[in-house]
N, C-alpha and C positions, 0 to 999 in steps of 0.2 A: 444584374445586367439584363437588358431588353434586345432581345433578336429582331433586325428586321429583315423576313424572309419572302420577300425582297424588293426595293425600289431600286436595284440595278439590272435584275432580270426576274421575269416569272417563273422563280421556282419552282411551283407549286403545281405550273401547268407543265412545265417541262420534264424538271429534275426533279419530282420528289421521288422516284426510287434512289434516288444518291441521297436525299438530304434523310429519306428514314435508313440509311443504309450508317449514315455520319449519326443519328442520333441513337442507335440501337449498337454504337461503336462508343461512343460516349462522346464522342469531339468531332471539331469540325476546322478545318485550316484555312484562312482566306490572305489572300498577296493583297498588299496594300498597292489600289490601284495609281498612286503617285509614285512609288517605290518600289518597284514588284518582285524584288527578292526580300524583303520583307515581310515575313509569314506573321500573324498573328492566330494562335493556336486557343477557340475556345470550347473547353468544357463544360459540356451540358448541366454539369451540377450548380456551374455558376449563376445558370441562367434563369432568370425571374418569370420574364413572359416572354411570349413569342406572336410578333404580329407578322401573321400571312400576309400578302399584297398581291393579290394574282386577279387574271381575270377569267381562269378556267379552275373552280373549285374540284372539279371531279378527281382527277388523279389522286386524291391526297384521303379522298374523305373514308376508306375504311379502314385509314390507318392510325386517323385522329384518337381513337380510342386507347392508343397506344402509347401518346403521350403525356406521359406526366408533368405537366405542366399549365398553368394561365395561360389562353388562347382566344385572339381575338382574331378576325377576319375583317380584311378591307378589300372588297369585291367589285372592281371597274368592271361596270356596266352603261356601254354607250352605245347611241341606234342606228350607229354608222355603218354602213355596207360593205363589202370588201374594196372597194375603192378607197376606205381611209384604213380600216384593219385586217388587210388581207387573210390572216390565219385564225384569226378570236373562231372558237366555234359557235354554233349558232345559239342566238341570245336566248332564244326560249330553253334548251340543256342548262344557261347558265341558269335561268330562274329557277329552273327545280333543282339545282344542285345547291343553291341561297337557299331554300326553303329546308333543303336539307340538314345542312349546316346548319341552320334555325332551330330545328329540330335537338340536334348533337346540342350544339351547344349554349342555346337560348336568346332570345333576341337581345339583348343588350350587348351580348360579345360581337356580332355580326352586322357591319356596317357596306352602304354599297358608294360606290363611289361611281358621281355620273361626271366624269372627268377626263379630257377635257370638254368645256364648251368651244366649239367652234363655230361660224355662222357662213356659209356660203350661198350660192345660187338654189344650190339641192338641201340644203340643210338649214333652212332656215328657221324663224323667232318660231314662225308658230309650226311648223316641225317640230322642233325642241319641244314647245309646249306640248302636244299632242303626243310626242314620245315619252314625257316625261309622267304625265296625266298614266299612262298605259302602264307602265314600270309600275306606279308607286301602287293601283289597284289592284296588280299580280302579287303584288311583294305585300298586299295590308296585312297584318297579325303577324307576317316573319319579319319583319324589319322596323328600327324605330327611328333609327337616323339615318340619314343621305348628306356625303359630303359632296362638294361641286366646284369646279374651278374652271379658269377660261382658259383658254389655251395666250401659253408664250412663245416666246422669240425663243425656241432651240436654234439650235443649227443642224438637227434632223429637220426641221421648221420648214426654213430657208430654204434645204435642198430639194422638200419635196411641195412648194409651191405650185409647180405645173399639176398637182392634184388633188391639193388644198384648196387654193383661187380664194383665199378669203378674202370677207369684207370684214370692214372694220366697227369692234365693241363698242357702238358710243355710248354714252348716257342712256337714251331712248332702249336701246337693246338690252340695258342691263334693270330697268325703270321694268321692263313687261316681263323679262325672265323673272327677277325681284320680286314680283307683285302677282304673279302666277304659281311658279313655283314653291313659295311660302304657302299660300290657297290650298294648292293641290296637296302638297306633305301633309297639311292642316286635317283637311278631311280625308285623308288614311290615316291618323296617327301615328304621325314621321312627323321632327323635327328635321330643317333644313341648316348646314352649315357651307363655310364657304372656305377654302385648302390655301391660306397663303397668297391671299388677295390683298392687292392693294385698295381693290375697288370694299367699298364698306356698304354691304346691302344687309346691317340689321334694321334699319328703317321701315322694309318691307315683311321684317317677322325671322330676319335669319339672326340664326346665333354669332357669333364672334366668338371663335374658342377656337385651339390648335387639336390635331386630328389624335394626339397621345398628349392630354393634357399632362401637369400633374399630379391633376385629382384625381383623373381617371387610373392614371399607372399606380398612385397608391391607393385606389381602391381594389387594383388587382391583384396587386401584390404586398401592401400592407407595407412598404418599401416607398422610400421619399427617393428621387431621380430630378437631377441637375436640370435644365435644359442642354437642348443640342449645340453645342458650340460648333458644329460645321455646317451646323444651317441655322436662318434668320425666324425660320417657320415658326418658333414658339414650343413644338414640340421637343419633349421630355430627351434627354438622349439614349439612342440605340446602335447599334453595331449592325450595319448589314455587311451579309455574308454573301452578295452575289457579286456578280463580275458585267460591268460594261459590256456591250456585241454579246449578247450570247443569246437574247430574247430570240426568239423564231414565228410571233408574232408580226413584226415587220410593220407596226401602225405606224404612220405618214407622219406623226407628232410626235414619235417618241425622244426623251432627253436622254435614255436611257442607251439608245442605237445610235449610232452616229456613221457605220461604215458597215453595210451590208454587208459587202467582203471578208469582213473580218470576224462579221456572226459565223457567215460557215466555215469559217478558219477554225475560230472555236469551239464550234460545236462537232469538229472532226476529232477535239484534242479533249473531250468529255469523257471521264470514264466513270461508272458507276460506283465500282471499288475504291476513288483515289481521297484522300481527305481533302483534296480541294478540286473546286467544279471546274474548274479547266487544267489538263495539264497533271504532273505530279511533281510529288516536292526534287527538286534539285539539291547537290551536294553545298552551292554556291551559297541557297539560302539559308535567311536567318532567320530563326520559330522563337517566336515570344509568346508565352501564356500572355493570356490578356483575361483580366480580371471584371472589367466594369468600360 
């Protein structure tokens, strides 16, 4: 089994005293967010790898030594102000904390993610470029690949348009990202890929490949993995163990938040001790071991 910790919330920046609190307990309980008295109950023994997804590595990282386990890191880093990620801390902590994790545990497990793109008035092509040129010469020798995706139609999206104001991806915009940011990764050596894109820029030098191939999951684990049958992405399948509303980051594009309200609903009902990150188990619910 493959952990993914987590594209429903940043664990890692929030809750990792719960999540090394659930791994030095040996399990961990997550409500199926279609069904939510539905417990699936998994055991750390079962699990092969674990992919972090945050974009504050720091919380976590004197405790990585602790786990026994394949560890790879996917670290969003993007040059947006508090106006679009109100809570992210600031980008230059994240860079030395990516170098550190480089460190730990070598560049090939530690990937950054400059995602999403978006293009507005203040943020525009050659913005991008220029932030992006800056990124890859701080990150040269810790990092060898960068994933990148363009932003979509959430319906966090939608709601927060009045501070979004975007313009629209045409061809041209994706032609100079395309043809720049290939360059740029080029001469840091960093390979460029692209997260679930319809749009196809290997033309311009980017790879086509999903973000957990699986080449990659069984080079980590020596272990062959299905794809994800609940997504289209291409990637291997994983179990994430986070929960909807609970991020406290609060970025304007998240698919992840959808109801502000109900992040700090959640985050009141967070308890460090409890086997699942919101809330605790009910009499009502039903606990399934889950295997794979």
């Amino acid at each position: 089994m493959i952990l993914n910790v987590s594209g429903r919330c940043d664990i890692v920046a929030f809750y990792s005293k719960w999540f090394m609190n659930r791994y030095n307990d040996g399990y961990v309980d997550v409500r199926n967010p279609f069904y939510p008295k539905l417990v699936s109950r998994i055991y750390f023994d079962d699990v092969d790898l674990i992919v972090f997804c945050t974009k504050n590595p720091i919380p976590i990282l004197n405790d990585l030594d602790k786990i026994d386990k394949p560890i790879i890191f996917q670290v969003t880093l993007t040059p947006y102000g508090k106006d679009i990620e109100p809570n992210v801390i600031s980008k230059g902590n994240i860079i030395n904390a990516i170098k550190k994790l480089s460190k730990i545990l070598g560049t090939d497990n530690v990937y950054v993610r400059y995602d999403p793109i978006l293009i507005n008035d203040r943020y525009d092509v050659n913005f991008h470029i220029n932030a992006f040129k800056s990124l890859c010469s701080k990150l040269n020798g810790y990092v060898r690949h960068i994933i990148i995706s363009f932003i979509d139609d959430y319906k966090n999206v939608r709601n927060n348009m009045r501070f979004l104001k975007l313009h629209k991806i045409d061809n041209y915009v994706l032609k100079i990202i395309g043809e720049n940011f290939s360059k740029i990764a080029l001469e840091n050596g960093m390979s460029v890929q692209t997260c679930f894109e319809k749009n196809d820029l290997s033309k311009y030098g980017f790879i086509s490949s999903s973000c957990l191939s699986k080449e990659l999951a069984f080079k980590l684990t020596g272990k062959k993995f299905s794809k994800w049958k609940a997504r289209d992405c291409g990637c291997v399948e994983m179990v994430d163990i986070g929960v909807y509303n609970t991020c406290r980051h609060f970025c304007k594009y998240c698919y992840a938040n959808f109801d502000e309200k109900k992040v700090n609903f959640n985050v009141k009902k967070h308890y460090d001790n409890s086997s699942l990150l919101v809330g605790y188990l009910e009499d009502s619910d039903t606990v399934k071991i889950r295997k794979k």
